[in-house]
C-alpha positions in Angstrom: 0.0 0.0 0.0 1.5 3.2 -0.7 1.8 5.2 2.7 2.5 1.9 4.6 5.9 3.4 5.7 3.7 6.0 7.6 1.7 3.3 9.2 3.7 2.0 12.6 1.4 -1.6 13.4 0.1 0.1 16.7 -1.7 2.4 14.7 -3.6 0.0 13.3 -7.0 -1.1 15.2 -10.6 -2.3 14.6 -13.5 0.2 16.7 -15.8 -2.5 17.9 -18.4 0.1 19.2 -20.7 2.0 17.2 -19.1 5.9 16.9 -20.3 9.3 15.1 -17.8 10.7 12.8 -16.3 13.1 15.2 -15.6 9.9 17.8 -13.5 8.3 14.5 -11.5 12.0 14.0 -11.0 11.3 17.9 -10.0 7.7 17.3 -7.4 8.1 14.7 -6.0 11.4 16.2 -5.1 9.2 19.4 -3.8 6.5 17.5 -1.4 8.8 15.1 -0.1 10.5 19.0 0.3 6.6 20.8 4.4 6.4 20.1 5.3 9.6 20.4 4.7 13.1 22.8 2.1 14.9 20.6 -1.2 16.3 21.2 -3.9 14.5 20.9 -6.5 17.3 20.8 -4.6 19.1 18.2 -4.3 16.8 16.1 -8.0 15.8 16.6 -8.9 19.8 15.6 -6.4 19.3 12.7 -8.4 16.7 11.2 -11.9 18.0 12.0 -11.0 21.0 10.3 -9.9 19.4 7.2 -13.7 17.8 7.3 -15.7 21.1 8.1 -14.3 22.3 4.2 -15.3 19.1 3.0 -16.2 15.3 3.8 -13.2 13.3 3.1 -14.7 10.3 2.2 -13.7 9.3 -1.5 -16.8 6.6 -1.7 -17.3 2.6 -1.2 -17.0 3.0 2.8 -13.8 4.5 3.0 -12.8 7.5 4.0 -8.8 9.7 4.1 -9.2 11.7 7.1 -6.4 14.0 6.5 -4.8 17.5 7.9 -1.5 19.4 7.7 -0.4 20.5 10.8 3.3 20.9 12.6 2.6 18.3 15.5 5.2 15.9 13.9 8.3 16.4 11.8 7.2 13.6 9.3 4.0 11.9 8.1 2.3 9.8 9.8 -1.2 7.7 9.4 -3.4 5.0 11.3 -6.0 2.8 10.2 -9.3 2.1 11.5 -12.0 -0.7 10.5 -15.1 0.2 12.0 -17.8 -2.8 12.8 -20.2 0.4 12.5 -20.2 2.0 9.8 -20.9 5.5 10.3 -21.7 8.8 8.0 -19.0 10.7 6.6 -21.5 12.7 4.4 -20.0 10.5 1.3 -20.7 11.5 -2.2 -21.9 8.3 -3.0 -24.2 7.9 0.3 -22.1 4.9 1.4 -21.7 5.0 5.4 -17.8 4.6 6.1 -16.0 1.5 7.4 -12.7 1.7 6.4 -10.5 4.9 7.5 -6.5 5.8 6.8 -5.9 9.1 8.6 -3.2 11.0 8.2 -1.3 14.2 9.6 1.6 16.1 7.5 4.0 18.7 8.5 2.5 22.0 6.8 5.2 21.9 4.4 4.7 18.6 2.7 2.2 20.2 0.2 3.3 18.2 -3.1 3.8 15.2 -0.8 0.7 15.7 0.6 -0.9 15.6 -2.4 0.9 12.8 -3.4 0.1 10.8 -0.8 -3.6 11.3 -1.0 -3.4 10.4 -4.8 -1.7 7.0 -4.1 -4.4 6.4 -1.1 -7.0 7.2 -3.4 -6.0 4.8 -6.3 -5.1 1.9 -3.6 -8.4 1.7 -2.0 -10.2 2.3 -5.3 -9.3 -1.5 -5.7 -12.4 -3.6 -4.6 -10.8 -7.1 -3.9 -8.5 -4.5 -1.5 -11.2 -3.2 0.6 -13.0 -7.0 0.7 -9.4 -8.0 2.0 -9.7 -5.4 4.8 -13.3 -6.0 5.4 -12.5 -9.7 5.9 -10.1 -9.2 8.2 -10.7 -10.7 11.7 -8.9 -8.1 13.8 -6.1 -5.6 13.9 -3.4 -8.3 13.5 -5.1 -9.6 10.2 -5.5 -6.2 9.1 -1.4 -5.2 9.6 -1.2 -8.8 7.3 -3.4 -7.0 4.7 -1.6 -3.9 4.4 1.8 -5.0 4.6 0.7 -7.2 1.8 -0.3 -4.2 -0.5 3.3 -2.4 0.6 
């Protein structure tokens, strides 16, 4: 998968309970600060922000939660598989499932967009998001995308 340097394995989890949109922005936001000293709640308002111009969900259940903010030196993602689907306000009506956020430094702009290009055309590949859907928990999903790296 591209972006699979940017995803450390404890940032990859499943969200058993059913949760609103801004409890996923919440989710990912504490997953992308778990190894390292950052804030939580900026990052959280980092993402949220992104959303409030515009849903970032790109169709079929998924959804690139994304924001650039100066939290981190580098890029970074996580990955959530919600058992819930919940409403992203997608395009195509779909409720989202499948969610790769990710933070970059405020100077990565062509990276940025780079990266969100790459996401995009990876998870427009159907037998991809049936892999991840598949998947039985947050070990099986690592197996899945390390397999697309």
């Amino acid at each position: 998968m591209p972006a699979t340097h940017l995803l450390h394995p404890d940032r990859i989890a499943v969200l058993d309970d059913p949760v609103d949109r801004d409890g996923v922005l919440a989710e990912a936001a504490r997953l992308l600060t778990l190894d390292s000293a950052g804030d939580t709640a900026a990052i959280a308002e980092c993402l949220r922000q992104r959303e409030r111009l515009g849903s970032t969900a790109i169709g079929h259940g998924v959804a690139i939660p994304h924001g650039r903010c100066n939290t981190f030196d580098d890029a970074r993602a996580s990955f959530l598989r919600l058992r819930e689907p919940t409403d992203f306000e997608a395009g195509d009506g779909t409720p989202v499932d499948l969610v790769f956020a990710m933070t970059v430094p405020r100077h990565f702009t062509q990276q940025h967009l780079q990266l969100l290009s790459e996401l995009a055309e990876t998870f427009a590949d159907p037998g991809f998001r049936a892999a991840l859907r598949a998947a039985p928990d947050a070990d099986a999903l690592r197996g899945v995308l390390q397999v697309r790296g």
